[in-house]
SERO-4910 file (N, C-alpha, C, O; in steps of 0.05 Angstrom, whole numbers):
BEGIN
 pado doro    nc1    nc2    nc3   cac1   cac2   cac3    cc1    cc2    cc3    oc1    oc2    oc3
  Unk    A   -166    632    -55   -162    624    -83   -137    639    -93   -135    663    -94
  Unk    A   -116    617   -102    -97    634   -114    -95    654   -141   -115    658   -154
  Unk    A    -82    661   -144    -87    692   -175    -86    674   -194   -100    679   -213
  Unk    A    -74    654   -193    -68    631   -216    -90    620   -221    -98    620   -244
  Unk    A   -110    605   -196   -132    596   -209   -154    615   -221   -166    613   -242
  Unk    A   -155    635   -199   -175    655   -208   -172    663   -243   -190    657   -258
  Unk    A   -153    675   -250   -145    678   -277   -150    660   -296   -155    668   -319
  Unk    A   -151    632   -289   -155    601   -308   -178    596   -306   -185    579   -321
  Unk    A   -200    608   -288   -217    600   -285   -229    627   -306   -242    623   -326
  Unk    A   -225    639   -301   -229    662   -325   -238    667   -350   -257    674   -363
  Unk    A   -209    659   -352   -202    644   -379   -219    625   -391   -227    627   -414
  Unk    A   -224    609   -375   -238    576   -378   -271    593   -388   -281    596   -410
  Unk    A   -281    603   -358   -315    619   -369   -314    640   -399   -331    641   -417
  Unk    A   -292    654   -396   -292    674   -431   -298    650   -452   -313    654   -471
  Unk    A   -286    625   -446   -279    611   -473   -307    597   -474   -321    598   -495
  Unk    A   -315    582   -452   -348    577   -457   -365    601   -468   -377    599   -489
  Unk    A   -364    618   -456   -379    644   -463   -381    644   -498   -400    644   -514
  Unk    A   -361    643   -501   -343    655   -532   -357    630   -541   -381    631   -549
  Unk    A   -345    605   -540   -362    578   -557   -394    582   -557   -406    576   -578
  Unk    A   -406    591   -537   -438    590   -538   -441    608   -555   -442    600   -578
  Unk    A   -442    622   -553   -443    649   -562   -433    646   -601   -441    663   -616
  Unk    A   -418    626   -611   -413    618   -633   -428    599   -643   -436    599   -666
  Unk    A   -435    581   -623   -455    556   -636   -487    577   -630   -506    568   -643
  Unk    A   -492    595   -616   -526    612   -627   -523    622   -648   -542    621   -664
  Unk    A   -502    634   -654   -497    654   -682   -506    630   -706   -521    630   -725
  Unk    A   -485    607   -693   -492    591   -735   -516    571   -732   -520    554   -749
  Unk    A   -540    576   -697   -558    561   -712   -580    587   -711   -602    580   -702
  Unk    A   -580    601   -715   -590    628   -722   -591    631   -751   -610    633   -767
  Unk    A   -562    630   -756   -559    627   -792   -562    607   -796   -561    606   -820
  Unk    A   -566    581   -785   -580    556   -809   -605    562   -805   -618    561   -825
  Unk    A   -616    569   -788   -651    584   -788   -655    602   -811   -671    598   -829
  Unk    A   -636    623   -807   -648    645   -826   -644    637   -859   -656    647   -878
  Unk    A   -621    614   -860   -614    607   -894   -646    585   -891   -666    596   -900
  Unk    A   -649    566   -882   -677    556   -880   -695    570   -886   -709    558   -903
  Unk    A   -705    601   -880   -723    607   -875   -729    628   -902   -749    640   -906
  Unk    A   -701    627   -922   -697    640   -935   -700    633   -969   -704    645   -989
  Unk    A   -696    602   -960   -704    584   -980   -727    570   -976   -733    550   -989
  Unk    A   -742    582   -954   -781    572   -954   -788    569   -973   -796    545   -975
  Unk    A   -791    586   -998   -803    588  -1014   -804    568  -1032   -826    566  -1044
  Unk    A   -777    543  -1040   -780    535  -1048   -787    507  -1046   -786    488  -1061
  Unk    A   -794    512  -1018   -821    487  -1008   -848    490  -1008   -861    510  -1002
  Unk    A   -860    459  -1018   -885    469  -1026   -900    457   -998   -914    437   -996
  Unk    A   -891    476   -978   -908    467   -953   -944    473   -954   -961    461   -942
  Unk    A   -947    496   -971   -972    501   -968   -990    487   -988  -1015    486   -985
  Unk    A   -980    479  -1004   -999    452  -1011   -995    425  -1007  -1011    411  -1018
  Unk    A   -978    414   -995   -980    398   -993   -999    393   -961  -1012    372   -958
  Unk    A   -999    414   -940  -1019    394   -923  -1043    427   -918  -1037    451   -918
  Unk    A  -1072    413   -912  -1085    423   -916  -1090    453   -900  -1082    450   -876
  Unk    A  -1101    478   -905  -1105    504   -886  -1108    496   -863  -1097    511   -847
  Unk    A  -1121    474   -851  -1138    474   -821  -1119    469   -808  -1120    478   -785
  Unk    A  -1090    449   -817  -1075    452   -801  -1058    476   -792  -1049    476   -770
  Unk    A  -1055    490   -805  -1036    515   -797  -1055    541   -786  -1045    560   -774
  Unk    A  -1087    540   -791  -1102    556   -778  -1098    555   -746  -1094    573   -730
  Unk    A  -1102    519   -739  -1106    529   -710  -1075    545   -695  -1069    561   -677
  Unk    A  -1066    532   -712  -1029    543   -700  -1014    568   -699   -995    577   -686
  Unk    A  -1034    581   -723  -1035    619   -728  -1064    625   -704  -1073    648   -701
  Unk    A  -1067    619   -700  -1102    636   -683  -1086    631   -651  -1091    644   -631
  Unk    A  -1063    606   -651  -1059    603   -619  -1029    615   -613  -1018    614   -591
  Unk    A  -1017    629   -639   -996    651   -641  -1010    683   -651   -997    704   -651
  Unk    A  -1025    683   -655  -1037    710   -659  -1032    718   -694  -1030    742   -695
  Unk    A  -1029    706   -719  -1032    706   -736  -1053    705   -749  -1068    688   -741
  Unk    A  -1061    718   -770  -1085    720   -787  -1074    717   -823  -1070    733   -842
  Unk    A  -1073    690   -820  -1080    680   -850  -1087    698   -868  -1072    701   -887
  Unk    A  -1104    709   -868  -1124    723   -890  -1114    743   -895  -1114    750   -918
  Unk    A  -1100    761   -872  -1092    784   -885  -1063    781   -883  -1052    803   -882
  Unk    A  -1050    765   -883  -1014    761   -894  -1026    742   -917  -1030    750   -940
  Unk    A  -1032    719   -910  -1033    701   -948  -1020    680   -933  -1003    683   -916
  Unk    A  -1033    651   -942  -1027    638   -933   -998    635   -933   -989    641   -911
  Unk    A   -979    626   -952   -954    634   -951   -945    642   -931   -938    628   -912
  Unk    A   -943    664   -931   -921    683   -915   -934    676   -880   -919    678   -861
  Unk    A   -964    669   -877   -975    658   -855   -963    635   -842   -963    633   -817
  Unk    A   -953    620   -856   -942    591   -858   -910    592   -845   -900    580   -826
  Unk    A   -900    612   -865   -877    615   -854   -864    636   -835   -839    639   -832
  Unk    A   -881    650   -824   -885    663   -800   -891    646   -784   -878    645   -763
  Unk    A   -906    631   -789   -917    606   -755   -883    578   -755   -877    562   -737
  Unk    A   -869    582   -782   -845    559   -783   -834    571   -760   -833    567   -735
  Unk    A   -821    596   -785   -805    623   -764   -808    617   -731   -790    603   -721
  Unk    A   -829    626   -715   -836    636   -699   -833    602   -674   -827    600   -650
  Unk    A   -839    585   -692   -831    559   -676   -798    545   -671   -787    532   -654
  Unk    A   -790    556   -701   -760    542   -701   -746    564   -681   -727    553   -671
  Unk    A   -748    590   -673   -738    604   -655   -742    597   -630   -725    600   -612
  Unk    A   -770    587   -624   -774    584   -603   -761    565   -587   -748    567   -566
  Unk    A   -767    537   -609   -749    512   -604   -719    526   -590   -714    524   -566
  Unk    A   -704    537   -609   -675    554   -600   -679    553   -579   -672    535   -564
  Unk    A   -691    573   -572   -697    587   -540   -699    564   -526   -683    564   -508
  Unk    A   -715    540   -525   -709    531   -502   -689    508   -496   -680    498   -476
  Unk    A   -687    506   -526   -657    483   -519   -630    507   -509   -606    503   -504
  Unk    A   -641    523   -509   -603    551   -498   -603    545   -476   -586    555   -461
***
């Protein structure tokens, strides 16, 4: 392999590196601005406790002692990251 390609090829992997590495950062921050303006969704009344129980008991969450609220958006949290993770 000549110095020429080796070097372009280099080049070429930093710049993927560098783009990925830019598109995790801003869907990290559309997560965290999402997650930031939870509050002013009315997720928790509009659908009923039993759904988000079984979904906190099969992540290790306890409703009762966070409040439903912050239960709710701990189990959003904890899924929209996950999602991330496996589309990376």
């Amino acid at each position: 392999m000549s110095r020429r390609k080796f070097f372009s090829q280099l080049v070429h992997k930093a710049a993927e590196i560098t783009l990925g590495l830019e598109k995790a950062k801003q869907e990290s921050e559309r997560i965290e601005d999402f997650l930031a303006s939870f509050d002013d969704y009315p997720i928790a009344g509009t659908y009923p406790r039993e759904l988000f129980e079984d979904e906190a008991k099969k992540l290790g969450i306890d409703i009762d002692a966070l409040g439903e609220k912050e239960a709710i958006k701990l189990i959003v949290q904890k899924k929209m990251f996950s999602n991330k993770e496996k589309d990376s």
